[in-house]
C-alpha positions in Angstrom: 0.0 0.0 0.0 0.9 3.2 -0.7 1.5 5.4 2.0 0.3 9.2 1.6 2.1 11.6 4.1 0.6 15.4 4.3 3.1 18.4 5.2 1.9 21.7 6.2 4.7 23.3 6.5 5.0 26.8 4.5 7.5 26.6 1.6 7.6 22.8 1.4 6.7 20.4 -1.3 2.6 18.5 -0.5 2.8 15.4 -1.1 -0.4 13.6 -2.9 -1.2 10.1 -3.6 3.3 9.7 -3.6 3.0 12.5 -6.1 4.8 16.1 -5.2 3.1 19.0 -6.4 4.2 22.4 -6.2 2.4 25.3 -4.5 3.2 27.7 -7.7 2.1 24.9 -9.7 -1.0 24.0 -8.4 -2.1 27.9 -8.9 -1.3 27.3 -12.6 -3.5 24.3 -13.2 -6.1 26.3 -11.6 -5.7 29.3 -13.7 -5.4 27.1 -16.9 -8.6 25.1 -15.7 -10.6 28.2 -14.9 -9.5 29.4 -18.7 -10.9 26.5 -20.5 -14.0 26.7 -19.0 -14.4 30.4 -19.7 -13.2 29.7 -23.1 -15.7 26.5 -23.8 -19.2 28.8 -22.4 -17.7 31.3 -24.7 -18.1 29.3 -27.8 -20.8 27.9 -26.4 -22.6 31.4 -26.2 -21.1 32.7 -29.5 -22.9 29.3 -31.0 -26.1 29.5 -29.1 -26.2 33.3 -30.6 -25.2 32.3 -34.2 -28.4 29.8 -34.3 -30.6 32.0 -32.6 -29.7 34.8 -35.4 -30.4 32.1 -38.2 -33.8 31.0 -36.8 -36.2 31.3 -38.7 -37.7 34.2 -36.9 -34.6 36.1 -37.2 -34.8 35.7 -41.0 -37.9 36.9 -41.6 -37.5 39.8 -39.0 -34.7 40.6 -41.2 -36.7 40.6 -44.4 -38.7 42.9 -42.2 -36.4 45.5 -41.6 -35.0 45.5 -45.2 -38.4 45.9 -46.3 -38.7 48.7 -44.0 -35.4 50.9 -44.7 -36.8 50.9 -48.4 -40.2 52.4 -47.5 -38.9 54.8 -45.4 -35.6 56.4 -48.1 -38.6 55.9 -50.9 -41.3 58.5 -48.5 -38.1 60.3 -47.4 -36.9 61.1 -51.0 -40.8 61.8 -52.1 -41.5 64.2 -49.6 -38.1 65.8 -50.5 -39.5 66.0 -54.1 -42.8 67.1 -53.3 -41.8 70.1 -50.7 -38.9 71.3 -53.4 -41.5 71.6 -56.0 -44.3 73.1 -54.2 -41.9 75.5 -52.9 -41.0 76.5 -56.3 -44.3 77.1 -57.0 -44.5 79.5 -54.6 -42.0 81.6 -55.3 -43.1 81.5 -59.1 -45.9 82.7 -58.5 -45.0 85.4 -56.1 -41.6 86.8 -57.8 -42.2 89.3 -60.4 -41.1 87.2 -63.6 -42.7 84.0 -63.0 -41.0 81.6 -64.8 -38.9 81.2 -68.4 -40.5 80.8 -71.3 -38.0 81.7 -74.2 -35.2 83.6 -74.9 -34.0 84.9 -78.6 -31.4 87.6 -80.0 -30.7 89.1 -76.8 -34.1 89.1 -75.5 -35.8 86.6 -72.4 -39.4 86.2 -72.0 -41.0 85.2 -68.4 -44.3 84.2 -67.4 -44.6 88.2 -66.4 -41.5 89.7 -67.6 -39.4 90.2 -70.2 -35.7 91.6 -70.8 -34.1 93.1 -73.9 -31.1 94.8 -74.8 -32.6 98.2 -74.5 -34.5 97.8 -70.9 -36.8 95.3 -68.9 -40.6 95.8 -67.7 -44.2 94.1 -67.5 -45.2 91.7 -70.0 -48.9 93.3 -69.9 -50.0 95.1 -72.6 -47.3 94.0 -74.7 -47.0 93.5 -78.6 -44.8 91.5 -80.9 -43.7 92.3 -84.1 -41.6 89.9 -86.7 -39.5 92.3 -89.1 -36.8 91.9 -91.5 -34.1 94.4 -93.1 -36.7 95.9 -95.5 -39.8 96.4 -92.6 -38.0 97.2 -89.8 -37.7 100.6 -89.6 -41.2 101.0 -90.4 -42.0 99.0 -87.3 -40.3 101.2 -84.5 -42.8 104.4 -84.7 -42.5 107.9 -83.8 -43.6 106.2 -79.9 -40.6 103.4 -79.8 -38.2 105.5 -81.0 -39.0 107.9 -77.8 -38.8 105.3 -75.3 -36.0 103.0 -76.7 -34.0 105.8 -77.5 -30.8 105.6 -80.2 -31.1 102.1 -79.2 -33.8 102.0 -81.9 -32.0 103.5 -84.3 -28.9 101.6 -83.9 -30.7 98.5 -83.9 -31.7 98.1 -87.6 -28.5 99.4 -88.8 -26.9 96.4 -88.0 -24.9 95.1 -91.1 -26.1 92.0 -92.6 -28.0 89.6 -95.1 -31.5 89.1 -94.2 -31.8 89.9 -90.3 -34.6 88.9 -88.7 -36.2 91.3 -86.3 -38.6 91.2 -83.4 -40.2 94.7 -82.2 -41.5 94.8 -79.0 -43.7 97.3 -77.4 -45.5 98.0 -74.4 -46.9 100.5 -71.8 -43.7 99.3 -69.4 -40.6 98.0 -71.9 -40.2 98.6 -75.3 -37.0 96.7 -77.3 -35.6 95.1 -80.3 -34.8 91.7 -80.4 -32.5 90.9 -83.4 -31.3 87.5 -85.2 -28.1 87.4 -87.6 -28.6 86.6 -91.2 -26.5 85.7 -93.2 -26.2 81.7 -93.9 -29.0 81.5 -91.4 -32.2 80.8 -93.2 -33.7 80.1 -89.2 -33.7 83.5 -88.7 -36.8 84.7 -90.3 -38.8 82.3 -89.5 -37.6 82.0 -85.6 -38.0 85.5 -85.7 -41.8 85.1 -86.0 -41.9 82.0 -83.8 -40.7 83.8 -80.8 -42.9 87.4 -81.5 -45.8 84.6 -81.0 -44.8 83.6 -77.9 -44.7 87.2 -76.9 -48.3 87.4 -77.4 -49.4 84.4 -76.0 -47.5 84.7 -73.3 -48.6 88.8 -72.7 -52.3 87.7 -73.1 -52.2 84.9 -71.2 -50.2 87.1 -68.3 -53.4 89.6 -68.2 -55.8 86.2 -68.2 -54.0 85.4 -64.9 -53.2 88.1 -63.2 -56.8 88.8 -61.6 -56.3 85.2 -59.8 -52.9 85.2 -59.0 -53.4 86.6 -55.4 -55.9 83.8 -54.9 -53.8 81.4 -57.0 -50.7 82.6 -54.2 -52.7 81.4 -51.0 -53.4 78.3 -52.4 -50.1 77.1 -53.5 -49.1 78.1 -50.3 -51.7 76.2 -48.3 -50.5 73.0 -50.5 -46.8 73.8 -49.5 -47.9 73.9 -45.9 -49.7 70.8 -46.1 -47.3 68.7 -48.2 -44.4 70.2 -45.2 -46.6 69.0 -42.3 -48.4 65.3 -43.3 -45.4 64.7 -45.4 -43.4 65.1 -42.1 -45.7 62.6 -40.0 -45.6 60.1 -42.8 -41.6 60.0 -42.9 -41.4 59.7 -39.3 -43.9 57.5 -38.9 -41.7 55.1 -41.6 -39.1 55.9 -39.7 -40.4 54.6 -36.2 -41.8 51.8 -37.5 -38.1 51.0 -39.4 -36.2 51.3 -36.1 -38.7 49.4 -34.0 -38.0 46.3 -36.2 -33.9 46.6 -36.5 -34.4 46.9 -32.4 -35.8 43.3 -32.8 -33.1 41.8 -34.9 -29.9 39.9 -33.5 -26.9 42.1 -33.1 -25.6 40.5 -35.6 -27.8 41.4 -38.2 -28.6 45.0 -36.6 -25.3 46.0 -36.9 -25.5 46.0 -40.9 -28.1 48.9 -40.3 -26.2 51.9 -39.9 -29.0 54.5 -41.0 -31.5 54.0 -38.4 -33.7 57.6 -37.7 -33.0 58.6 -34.5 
């Protein structure tokens, strides 16, 4: 039989079962036991975790969210859209041009406005006339020559083959519009194109402009409203987003880095 002998004295060598086991050592095996066992519930949890995010509930909760994020960019860009344009609107309607229509030799038409070389004013109550070399003169009266000044008499002096011409005239701008000739056969015909939309656009100008007060209120009322609802849908798209990435594994929540916060 094996005889077992126990020493308690500090600093010595136990002895075990005939075997000699160091104090220092024994502290190691201890360490190095405790170390597996954290290292084996580890995995253990890093497994248990890696199932539970593949479950089938996981999965479809992913599907979920994915589902979500899109709905909630797609109303986000929308309202974006929607509030830019009915902003817009507004301030078409409330700025003194309105918006462009058309712009030839040197003159811009607006919704309300228009620009030429010799000066800028209302489009109301204005006329459009198409000339060429031979007509021209004949076109800028007595009246035009007054308010456009030696502009109006420099203007058809203007070397070239076949020039095209537009007159303008009105109780707040009167100007010349002028297209080269030359090896452009366009310029006639252009030339009469664009004095139409003069006159459309100057009749159509005095057609509106009784309703454009009322016309103002109401584009604002639809900015107002498109601002406001537009703001509760997005953030209700947004909740509703978050709430289901909240649900989701970490390690499929962490791929959704633009939750609303």
């Amino acid at each position: 039989m094996t005889s077992m002998t126990l020493t308690t004295v500090p600093g010595r060598a136990e002895l075990i079962g005939g075997t000699q086991v160091g104090g220092q050592g024994s502290a190691v095996v201890v360490v190095a036991v405790v170390a597996v066992v954290a290292s084996i519930g580890s995995w253990y949890l890093w497994q248990r975790s890696r199932k539970e995010a593949r479950s089938p509930e996981a999965v479809g909760l992913l599907r979920q969210a994915k589902a979500a994020r899109k709905k909630y960019h797609e109303m986000q860009k929308g309202y974006d859209q929607e509030t830019k344009q009915r902003a817009r609107a507004v301030a078409l309607l409330e700025s003194q041009q309105g918006a462009t229509l058309a712009s030839l030799g040197g003159v811009t038409l607006y919704e309300r406005w228009v620009t030429t070389p010799q000066g800028s004013g209302s489009i109301l109550g204005v006329h459009a006339e198409a000339a060429d070399e031979s007509s021209v003169k004949q076109r800028i009266t007595a009246t035009r020559i007054v308010a456009l000044g030696v502009f109006a008499l420099a203007a058809p002096k203007k070397k070239g083959v076949g020039n095209a011409y537009v007159v303008i005239d009105g109780p707040h701008v009167s100007g010349v519009a002028t297209m080269a000739g030359g090896d452009n056969q366009a310029a006639g015909p252009s030339a009469y194109a664009f004095a139409a939309k003069i006159n459309n656009a100057a009749r159509a100008a005095e057609a509106a402009e009784p309703t454009r007060p009322a016309c103002i209120e109401q584009a604002q009322a639809d900015l107002n409203h498109a601002l406001n609802y537009g703001a509760v849908l997005v953030s209700d798209a947004g909740q509703a987003y978050k709430n289901l990435v909240t649900q989701l594994p970490p390690e499929f929540a962490a791929k959704f880095g633009d939750v609303p916060g």
